[in-house]
C-alpha positions as CSV (number, residue, x, y, z in Angstrom):
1,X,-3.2,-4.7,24.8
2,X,-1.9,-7.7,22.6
3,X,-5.6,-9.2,23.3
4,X,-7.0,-6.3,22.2
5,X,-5.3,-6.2,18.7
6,X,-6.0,-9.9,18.5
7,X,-10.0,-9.2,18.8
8,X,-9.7,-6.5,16.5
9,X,-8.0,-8.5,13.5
10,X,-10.7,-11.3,14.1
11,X,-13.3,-8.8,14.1
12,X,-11.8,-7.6,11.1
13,X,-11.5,-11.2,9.6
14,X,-14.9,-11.9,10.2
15,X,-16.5,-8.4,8.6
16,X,-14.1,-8.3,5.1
17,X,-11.8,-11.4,4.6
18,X,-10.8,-10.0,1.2
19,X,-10.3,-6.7,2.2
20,X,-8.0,-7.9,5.1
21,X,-5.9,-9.9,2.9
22,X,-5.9,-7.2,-0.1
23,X,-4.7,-5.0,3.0
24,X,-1.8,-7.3,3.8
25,X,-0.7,-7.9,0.4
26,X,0.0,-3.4,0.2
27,X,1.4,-3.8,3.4
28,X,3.8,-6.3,1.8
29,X,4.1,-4.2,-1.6
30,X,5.2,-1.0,0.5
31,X,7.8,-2.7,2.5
32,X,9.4,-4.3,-0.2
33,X,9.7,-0.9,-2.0
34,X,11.4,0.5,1.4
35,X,13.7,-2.5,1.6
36,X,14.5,-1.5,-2.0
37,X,15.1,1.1,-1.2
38,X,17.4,1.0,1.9
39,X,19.4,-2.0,0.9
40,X,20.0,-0.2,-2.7
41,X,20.2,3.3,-1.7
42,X,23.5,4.3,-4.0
43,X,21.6,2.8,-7.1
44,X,17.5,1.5,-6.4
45,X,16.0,0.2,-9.4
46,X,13.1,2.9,-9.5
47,X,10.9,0.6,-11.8
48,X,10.7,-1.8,-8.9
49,X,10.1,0.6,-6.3
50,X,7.4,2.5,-8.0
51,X,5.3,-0.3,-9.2
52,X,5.5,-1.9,-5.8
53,X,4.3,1.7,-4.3
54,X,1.3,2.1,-7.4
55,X,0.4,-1.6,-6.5
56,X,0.0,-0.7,-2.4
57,X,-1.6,2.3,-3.6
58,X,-4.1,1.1,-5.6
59,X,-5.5,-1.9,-3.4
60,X,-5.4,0.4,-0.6
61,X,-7.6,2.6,-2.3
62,X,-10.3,0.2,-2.8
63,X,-10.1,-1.0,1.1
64,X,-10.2,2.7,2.2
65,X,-13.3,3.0,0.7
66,X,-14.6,0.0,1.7
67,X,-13.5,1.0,5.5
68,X,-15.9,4.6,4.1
69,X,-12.0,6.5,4.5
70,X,-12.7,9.8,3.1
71,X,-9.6,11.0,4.1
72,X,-7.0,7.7,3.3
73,X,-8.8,8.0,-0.4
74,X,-7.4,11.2,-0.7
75,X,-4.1,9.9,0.6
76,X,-3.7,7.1,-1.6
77,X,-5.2,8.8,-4.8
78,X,-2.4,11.5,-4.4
79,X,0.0,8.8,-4.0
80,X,-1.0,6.8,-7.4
81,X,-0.5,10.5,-8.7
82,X,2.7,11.0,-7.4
83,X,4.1,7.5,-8.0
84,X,2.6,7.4,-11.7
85,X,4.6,10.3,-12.8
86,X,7.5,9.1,-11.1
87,X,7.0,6.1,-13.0
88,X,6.3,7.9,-16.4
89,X,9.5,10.2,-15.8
90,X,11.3,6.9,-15.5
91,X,10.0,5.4,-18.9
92,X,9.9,8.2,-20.8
């Protein structure tokens, strides 16, 4: 099993570098806004969490359509929708 992840992140390495490491950097983005999150659950700082989320959201876009993810860019378009009026609510 573990070999089998392995040759699928090289395959993955060797057909989009950048995508892969855009990829990694949202994975990074979305558990930081968690963490946020669950160490400051009695008072989060929102700005934080919701740019972290847009950011995730927004590079995963891009990857999901360069994986041709109908479906995941729907799912990240809704979330940049969702987090950007968060946001604005927060501003505003």
């Amino acid at each position: 099993m573990i070999k089998k992840i392995k040759n699928y992140i090289q395959k993955d390495w060797k057909s989009n570098r950048l995508r892969l490491i855009f990829e990694c950097i949202a994975m990074i983005c979305n558990i930081g806004s968690a963490t946020t999150l669950a160490v400051t659950v009695h008072n989060p700082n929102m700005f934080v969490v919701y740019s972290l989320f847009l950011t995730a959201s927004i590079i995963l876009i891009f990857c999901s359509y360069s994986r041709k993810s109908f479906g995941f860019i729907l799912l990240y378009i809704l979330f940049v929708l969702i987090d950007s009026s968060g946001l604005i609510r927060l501003l505003i």
